[in-house]
C-alpha atoms as an extended CHARMM CRD file, in Angstrom:
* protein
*
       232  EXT
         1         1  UNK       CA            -28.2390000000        0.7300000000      138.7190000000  PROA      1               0.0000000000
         2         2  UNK       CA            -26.9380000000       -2.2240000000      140.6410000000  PROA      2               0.0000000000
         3         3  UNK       CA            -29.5540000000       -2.9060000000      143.1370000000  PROA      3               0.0000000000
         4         4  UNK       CA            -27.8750000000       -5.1860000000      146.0160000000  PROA      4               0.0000000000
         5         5  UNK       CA            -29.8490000000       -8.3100000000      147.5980000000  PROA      5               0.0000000000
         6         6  UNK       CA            -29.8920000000       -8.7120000000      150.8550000000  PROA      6               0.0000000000
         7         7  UNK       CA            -31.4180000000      -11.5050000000      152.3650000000  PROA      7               0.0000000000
         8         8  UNK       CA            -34.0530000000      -11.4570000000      155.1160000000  PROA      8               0.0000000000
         9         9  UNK       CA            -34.2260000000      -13.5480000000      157.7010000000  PROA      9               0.0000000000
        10        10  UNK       CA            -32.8920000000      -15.4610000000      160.8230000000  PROA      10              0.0000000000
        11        11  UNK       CA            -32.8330000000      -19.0880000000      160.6300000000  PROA      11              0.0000000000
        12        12  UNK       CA            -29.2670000000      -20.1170000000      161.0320000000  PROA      12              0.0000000000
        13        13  UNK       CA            -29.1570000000      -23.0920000000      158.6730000000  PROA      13              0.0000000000
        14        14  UNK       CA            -30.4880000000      -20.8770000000      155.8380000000  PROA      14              0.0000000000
        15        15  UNK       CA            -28.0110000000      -17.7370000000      156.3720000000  PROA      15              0.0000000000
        16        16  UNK       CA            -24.9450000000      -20.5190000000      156.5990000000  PROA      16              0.0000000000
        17        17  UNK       CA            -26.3160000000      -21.2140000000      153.2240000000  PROA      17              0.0000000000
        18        18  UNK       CA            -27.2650000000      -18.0920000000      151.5950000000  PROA      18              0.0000000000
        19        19  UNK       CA            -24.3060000000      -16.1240000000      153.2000000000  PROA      19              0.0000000000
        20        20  UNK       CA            -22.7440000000      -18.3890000000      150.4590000000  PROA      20              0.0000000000
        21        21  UNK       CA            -23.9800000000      -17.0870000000      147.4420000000  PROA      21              0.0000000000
        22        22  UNK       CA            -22.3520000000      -14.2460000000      145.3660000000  PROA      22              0.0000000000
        23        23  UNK       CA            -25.8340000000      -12.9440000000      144.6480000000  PROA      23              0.0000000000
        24        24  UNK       CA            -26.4200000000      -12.0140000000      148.2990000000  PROA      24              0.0000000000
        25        25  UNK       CA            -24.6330000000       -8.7940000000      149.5530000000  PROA      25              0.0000000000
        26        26  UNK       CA            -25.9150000000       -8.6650000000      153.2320000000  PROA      26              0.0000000000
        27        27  UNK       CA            -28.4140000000       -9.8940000000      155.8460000000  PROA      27              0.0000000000
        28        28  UNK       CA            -31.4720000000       -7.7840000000      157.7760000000  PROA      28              0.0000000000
        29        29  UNK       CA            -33.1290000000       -9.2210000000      160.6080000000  PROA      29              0.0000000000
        30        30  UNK       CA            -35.8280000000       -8.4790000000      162.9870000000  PROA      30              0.0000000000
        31        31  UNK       CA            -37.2620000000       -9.1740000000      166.1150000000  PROA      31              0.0000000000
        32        32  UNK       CA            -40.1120000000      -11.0570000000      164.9490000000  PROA      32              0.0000000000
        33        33  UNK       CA            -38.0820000000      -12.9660000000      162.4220000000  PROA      33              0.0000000000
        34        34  UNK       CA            -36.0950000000      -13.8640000000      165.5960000000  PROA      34              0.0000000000
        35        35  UNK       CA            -38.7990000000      -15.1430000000      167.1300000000  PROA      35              0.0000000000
        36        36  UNK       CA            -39.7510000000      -17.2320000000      164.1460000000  PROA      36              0.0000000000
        37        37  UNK       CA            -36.3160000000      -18.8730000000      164.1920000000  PROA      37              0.0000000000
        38        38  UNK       CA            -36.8120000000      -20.0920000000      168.3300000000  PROA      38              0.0000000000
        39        39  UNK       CA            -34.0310000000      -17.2050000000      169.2610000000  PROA      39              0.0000000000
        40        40  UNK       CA            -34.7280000000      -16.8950000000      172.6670000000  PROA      40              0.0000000000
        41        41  UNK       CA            -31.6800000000      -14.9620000000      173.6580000000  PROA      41              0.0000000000
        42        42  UNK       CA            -31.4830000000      -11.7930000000      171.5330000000  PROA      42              0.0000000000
        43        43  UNK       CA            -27.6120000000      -11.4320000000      171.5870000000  PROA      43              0.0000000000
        44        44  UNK       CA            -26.1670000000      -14.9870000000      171.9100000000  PROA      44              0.0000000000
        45        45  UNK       CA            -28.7290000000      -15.8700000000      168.9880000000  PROA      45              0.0000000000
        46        46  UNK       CA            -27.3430000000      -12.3880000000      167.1140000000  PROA      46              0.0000000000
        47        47  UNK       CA            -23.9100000000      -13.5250000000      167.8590000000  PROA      47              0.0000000000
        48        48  UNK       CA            -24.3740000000      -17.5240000000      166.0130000000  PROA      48              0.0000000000
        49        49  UNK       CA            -25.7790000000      -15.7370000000      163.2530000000  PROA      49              0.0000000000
        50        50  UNK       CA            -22.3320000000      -13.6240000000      163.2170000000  PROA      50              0.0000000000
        51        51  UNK       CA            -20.1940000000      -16.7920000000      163.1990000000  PROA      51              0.0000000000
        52        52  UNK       CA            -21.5180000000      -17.3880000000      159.3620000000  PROA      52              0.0000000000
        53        53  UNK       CA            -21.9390000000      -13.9280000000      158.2040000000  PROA      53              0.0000000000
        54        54  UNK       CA            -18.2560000000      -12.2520000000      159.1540000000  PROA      54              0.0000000000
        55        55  UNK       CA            -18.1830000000      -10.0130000000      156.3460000000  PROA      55              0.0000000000
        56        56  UNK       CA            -21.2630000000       -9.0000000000      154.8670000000  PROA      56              0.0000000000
        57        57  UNK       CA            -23.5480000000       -6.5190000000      155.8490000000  PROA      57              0.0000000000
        58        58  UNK       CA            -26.1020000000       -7.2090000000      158.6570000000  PROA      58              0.0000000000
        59        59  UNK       CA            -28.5870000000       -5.7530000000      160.2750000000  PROA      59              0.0000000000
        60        60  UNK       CA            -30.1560000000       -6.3820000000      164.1790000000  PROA      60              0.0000000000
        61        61  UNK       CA            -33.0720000000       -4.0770000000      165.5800000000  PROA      61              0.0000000000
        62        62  UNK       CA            -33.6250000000       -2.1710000000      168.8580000000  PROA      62              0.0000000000
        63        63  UNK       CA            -36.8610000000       -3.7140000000      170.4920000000  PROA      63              0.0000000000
        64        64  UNK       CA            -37.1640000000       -0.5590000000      173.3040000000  PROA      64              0.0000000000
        65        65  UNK       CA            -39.0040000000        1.7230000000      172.9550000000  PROA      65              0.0000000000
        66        66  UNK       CA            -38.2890000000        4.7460000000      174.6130000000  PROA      66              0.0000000000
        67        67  UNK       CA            -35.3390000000        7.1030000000      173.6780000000  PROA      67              0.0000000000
        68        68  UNK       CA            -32.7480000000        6.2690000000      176.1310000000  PROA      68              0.0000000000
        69        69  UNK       CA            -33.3010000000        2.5120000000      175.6590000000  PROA      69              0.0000000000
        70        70  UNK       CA            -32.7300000000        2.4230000000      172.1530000000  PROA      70              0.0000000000
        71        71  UNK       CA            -29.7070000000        4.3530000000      172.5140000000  PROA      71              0.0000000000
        72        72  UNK       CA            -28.2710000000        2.3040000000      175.2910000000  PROA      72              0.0000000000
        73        73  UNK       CA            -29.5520000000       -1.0300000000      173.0690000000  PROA      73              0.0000000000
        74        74  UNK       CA            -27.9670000000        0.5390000000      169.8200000000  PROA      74              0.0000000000
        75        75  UNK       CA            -24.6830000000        1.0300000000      171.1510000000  PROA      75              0.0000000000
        76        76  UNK       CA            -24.3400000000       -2.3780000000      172.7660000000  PROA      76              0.0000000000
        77        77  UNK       CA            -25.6800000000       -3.8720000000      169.4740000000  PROA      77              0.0000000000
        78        78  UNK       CA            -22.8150000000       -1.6760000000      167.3050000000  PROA      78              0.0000000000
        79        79  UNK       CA            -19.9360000000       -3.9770000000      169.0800000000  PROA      79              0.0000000000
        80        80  UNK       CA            -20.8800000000       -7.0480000000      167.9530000000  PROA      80              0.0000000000
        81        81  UNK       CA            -19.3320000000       -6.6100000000      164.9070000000  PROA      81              0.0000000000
        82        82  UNK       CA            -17.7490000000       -4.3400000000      162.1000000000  PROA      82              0.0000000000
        83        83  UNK       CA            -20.2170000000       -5.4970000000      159.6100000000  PROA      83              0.0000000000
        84        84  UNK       CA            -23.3460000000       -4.6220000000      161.7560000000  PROA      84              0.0000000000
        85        85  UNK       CA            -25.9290000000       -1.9920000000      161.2070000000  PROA      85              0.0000000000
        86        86  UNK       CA            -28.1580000000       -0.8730000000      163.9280000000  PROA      86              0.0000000000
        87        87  UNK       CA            -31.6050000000       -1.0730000000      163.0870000000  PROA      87              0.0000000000
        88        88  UNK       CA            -34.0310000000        1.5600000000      164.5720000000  PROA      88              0.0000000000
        89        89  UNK       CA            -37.5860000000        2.0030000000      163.4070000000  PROA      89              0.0000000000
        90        90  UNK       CA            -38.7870000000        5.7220000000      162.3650000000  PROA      90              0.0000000000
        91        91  UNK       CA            -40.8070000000        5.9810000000      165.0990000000  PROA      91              0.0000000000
        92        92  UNK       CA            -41.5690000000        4.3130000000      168.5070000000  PROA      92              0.0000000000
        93        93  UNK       CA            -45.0950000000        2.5360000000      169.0150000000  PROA      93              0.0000000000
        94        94  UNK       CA            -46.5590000000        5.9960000000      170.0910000000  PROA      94              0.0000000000
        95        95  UNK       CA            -46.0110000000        7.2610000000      167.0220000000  PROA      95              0.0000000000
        96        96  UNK       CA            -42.9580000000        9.7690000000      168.0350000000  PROA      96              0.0000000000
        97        97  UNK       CA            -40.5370000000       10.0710000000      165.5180000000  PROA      97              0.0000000000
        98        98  UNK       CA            -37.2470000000        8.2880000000      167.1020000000  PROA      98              0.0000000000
        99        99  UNK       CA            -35.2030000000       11.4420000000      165.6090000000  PROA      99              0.0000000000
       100       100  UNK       CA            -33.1560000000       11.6690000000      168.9830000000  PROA      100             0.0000000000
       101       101  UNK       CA            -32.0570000000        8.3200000000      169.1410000000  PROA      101             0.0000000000
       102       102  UNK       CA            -30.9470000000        8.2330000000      165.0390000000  PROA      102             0.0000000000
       103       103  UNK       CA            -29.1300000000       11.6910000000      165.9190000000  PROA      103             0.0000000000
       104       104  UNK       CA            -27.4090000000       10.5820000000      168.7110000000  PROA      104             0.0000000000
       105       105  UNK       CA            -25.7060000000        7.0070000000      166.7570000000  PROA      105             0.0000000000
       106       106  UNK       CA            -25.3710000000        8.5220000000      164.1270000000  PROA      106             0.0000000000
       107       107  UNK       CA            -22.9270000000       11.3870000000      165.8980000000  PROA      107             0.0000000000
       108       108  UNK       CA            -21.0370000000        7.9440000000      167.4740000000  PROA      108             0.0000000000
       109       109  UNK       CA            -20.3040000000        6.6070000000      164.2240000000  PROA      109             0.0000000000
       110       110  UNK       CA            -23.1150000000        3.6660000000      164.2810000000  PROA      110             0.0000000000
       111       111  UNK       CA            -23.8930000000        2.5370000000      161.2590000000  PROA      111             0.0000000000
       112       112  UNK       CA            -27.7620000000        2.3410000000      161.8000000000  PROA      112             0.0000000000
       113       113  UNK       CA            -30.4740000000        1.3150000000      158.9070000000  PROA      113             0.0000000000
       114       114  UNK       CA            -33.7780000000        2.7500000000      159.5500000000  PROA      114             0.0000000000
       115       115  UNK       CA            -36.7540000000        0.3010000000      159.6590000000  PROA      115             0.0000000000
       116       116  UNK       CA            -40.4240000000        0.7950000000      159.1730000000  PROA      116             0.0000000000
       117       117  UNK       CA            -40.5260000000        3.8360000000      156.7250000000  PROA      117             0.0000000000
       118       118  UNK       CA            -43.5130000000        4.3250000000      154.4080000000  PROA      118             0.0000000000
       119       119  UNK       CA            -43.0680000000        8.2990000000      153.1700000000  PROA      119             0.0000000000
       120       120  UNK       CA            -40.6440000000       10.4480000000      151.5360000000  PROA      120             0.0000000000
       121       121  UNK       CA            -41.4080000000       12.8140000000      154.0560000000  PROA      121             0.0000000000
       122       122  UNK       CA            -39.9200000000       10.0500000000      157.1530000000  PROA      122             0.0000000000
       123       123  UNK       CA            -37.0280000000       10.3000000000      154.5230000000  PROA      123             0.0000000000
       124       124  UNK       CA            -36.4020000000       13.6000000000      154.9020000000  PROA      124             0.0000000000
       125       125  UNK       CA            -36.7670000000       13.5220000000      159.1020000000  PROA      125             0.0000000000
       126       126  UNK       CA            -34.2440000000       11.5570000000      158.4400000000  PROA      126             0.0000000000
       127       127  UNK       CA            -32.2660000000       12.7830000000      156.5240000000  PROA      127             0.0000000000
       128       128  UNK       CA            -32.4470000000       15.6830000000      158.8450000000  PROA      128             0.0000000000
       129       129  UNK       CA            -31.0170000000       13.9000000000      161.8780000000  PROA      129             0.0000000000
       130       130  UNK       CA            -27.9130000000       12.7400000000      160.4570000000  PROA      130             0.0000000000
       131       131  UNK       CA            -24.4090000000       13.6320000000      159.2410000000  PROA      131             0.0000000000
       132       132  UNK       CA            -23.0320000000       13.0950000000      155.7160000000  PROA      132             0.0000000000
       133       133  UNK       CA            -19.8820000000       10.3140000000      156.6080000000  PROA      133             0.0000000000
       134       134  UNK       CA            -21.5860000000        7.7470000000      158.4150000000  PROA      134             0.0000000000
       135       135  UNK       CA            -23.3950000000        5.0180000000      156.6340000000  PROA      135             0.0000000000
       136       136  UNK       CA            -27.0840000000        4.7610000000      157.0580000000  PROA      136             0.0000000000
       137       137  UNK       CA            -29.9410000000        2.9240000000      155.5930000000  PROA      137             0.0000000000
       138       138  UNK       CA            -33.5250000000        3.9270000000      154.7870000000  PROA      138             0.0000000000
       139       139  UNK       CA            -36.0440000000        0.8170000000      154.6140000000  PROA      139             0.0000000000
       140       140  UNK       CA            -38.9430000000        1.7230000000      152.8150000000  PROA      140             0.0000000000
       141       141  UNK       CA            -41.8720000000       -1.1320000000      152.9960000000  PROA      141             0.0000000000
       142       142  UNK       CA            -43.2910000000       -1.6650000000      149.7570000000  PROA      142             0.0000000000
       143       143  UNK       CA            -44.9640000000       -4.3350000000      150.5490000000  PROA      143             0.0000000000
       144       144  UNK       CA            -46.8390000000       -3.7090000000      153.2030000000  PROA      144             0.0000000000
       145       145  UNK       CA            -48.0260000000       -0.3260000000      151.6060000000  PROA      145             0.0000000000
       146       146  UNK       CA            -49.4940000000       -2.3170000000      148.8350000000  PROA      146             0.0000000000
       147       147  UNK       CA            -51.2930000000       -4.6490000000      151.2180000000  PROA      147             0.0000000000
       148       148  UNK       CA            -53.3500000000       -1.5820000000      151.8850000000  PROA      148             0.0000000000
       149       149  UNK       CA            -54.4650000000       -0.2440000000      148.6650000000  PROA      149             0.0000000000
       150       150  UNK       CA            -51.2870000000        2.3690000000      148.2440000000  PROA      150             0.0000000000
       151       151  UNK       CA            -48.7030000000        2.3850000000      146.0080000000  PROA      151             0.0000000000
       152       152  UNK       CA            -45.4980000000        2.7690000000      147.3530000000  PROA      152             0.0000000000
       153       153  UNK       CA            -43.4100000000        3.7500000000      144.2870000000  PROA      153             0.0000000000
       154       154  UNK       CA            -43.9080000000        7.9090000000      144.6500000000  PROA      154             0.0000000000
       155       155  UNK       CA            -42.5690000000        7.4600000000      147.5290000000  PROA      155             0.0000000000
       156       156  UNK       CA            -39.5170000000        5.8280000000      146.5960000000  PROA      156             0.0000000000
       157       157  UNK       CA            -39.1360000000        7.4940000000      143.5870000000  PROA      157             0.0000000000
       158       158  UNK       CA            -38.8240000000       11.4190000000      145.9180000000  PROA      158             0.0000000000
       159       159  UNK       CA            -36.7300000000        9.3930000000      148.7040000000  PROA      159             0.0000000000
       160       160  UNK       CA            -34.0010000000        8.6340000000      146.2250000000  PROA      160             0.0000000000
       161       161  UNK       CA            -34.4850000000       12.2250000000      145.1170000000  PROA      161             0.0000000000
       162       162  UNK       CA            -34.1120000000       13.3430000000      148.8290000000  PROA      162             0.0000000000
       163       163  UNK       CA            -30.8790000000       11.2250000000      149.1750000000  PROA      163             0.0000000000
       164       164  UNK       CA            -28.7120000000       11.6300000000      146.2770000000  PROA      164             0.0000000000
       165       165  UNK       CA            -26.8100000000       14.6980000000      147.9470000000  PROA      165             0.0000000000
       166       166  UNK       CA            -26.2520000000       12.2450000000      150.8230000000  PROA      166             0.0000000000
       167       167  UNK       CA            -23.2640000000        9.4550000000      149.6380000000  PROA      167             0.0000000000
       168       168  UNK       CA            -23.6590000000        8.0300000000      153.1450000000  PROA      168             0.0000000000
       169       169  UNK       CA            -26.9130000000        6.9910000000      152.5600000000  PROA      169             0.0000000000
       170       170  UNK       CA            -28.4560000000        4.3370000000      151.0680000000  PROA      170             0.0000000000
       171       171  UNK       CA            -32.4060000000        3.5040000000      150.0940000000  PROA      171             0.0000000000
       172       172  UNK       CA            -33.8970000000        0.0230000000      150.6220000000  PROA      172             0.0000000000
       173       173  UNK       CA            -37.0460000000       -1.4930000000      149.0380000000  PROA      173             0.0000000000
       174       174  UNK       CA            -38.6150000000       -3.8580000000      152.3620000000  PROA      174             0.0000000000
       175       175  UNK       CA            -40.9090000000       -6.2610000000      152.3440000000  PROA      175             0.0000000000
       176       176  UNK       CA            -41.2240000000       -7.7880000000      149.1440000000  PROA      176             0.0000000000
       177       177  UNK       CA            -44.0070000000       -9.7740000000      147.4400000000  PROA      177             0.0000000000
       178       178  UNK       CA            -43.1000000000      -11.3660000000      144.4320000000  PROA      178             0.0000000000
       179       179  UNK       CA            -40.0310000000      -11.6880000000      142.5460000000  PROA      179             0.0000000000
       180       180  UNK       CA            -40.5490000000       -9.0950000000      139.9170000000  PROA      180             0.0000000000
       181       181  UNK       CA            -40.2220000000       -6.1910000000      143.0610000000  PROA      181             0.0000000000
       182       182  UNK       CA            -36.2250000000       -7.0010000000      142.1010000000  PROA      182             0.0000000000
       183       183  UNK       CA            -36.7050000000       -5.4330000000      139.0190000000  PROA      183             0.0000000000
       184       184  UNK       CA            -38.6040000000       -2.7560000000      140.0880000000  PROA      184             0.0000000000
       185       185  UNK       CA            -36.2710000000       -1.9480000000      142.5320000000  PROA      185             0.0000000000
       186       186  UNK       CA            -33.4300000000       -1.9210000000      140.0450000000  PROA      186             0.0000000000
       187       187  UNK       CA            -35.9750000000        0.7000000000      137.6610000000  PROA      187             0.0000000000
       188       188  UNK       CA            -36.3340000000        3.2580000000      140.6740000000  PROA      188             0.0000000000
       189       189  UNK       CA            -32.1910000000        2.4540000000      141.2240000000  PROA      189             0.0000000000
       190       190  UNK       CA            -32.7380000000        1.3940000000      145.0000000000  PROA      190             0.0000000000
       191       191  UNK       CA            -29.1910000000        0.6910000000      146.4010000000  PROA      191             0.0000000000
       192       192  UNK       CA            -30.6430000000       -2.7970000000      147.9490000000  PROA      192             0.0000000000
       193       193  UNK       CA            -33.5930000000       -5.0690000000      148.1150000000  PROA      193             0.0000000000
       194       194  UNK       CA            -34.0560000000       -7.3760000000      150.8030000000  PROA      194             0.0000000000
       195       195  UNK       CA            -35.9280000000      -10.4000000000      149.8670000000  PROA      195             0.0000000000
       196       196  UNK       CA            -36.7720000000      -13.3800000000      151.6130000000  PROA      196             0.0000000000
       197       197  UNK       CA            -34.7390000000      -17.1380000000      150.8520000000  PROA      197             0.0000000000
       198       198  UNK       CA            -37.2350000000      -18.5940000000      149.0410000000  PROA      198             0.0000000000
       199       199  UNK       CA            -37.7480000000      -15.6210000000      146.2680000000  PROA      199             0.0000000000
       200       200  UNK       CA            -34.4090000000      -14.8480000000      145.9700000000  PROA      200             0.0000000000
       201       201  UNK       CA            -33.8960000000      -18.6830000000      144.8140000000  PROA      201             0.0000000000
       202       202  UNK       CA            -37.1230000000      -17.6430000000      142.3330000000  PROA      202             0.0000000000
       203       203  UNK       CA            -34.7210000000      -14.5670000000      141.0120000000  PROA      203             0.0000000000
       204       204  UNK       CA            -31.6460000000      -16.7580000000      140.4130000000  PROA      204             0.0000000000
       205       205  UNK       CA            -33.8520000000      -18.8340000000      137.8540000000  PROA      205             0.0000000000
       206       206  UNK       CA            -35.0100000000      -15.6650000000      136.5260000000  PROA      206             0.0000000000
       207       207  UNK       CA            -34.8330000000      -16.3120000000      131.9530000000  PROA      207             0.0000000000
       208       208  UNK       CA            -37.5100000000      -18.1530000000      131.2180000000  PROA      208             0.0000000000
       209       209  UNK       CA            -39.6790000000      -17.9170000000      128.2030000000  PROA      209             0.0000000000
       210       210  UNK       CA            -43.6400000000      -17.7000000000      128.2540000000  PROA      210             0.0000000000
       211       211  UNK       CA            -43.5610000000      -20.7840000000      125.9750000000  PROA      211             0.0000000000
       212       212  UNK       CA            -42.0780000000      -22.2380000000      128.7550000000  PROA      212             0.0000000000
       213       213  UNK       CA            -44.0830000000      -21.2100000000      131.2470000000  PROA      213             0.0000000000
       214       214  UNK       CA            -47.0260000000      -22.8060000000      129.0570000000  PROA      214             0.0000000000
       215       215  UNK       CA            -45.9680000000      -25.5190000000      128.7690000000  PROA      215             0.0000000000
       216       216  UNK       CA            -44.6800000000      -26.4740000000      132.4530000000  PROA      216             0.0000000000
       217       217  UNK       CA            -48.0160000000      -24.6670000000      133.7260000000  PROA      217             0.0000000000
       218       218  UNK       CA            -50.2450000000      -27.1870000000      131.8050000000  PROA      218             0.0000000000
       219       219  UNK       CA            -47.9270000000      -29.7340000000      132.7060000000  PROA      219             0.0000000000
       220       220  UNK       CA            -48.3980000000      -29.5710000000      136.4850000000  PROA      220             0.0000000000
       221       221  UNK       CA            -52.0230000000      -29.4800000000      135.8400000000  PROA      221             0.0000000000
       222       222  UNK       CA            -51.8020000000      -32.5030000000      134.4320000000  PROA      222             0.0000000000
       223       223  UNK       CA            -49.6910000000      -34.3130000000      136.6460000000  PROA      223             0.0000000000
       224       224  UNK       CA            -51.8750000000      -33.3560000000      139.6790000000  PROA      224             0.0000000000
       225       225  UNK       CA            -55.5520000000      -34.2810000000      137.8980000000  PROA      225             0.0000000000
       226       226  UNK       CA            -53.6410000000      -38.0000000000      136.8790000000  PROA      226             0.0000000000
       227       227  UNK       CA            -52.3950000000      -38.2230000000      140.7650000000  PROA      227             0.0000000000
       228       228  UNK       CA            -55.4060000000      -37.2200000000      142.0240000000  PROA      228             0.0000000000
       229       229  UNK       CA            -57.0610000000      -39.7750000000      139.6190000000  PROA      229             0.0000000000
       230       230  UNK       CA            -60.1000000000      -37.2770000000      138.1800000000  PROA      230             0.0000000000
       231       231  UNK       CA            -63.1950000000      -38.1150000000      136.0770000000  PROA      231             0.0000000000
       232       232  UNK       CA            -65.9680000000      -36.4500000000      134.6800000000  PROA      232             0.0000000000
């Protein structure tokens, strides 16, 4: 399986750079990585961050939070550009499942990608609400599952179950940790991985031997206990 890498984040000097290299396939965003970057208006900052990704895949979130909101937000969000997915969590912050608002762009041809999922059974809600021609993404967060103690890969592993009668669809490992979550992604046969700039630049030096890593591990130790002048 070909697991894509998409690249997380919104700082526009590093997506003119990364939207440069053949081993990233697409962008995702978020509200809180907008933030981060000093956006402080949501669609003229969305619509810099268009001028250097044109082509590739990217992905901008709702922030309402009630049904007709995210709807209304949604399809203003769709016409910023061809490549755009509209990014809806799984639920609202009360908890209710935001199945209304995925059915509804989904029936106008949005291309949405699904944010905050944690269970195959969100999957299936889903999976549910939609059609089979129009291209959605599930984003299930890894990550943040293993923060807590839980391991996210049974979920994964019945999502991709859930979705292989659906072409349109497309599962996405979120919120990675290390670099090695590439390859576990590629195992399960996620479709994409998002990953943030500075592991993806850990993945593209991805080779090295454990002699190596000896030997360049002692090596800083060394060089830091001479800088730091030590003595015992």
């Amino acid at each position: 399986m070909n697991t894509k890498i998409f690249c997380d984040i919104a700082d526009l000097s590093l997506i003119k750079k990364f939207s440069k290299k053949k081993i990233v396939k697409g962008f995702t965003t978020n509200p809180s990585l907008m933030r981060k970057a000093g956006a402080k208006d949501y669609k003229s900052y969305s619509k810099k961050i268009l001028k250097f990704c044109k082509k590739k895949p990217i992905s901008f979130e709702v922030f309402a939070d009630d049904t007709k909101s995210m709807i209304e937000q949604g399809i203003k969000i769709n016409t910023w550009g061809k490549n755009v997915f509209v990014k809806v969590p799984v639920v609202n912050s009360k908890n209710k499942f935001t199945g209304k608002v995925i059915k509804e762009l989904n029936r106008k041809n949005v291309k949405l990608n699904i944010t905050a999922v944690y269970t195959a059974s969100q999957t299936q809600k889903i999976l549910n609400a939609i059609n089979k021609k129009t291209r959605v993404i599930i984003s299930i967060f890894a990550g943040r599952a293993g923060d807590t103690g839980k391991d996210p890969l049974p979920e994964f592993v019945r999502s991709l179950k859930l979705a292989k009668n659906y072409k349109n669809v497309e599962i996405l490992w979120a919120s990675v940790r290390e670099p090695y979550n590439y390859l576990q992604a590629k195992q399960l046969g996620c479709h994409i991985i998002t990953i943030p700039p500075a592991l993806i630049e850990k993945i593209e030096k991805f080779g090295k031997s454990f002699d190596q890593l000896t030997k360049e591990t002692v090596k800083a130790f060394l060089i830091d206990s001479k800088k730091s002048k030590f003595k015992i």
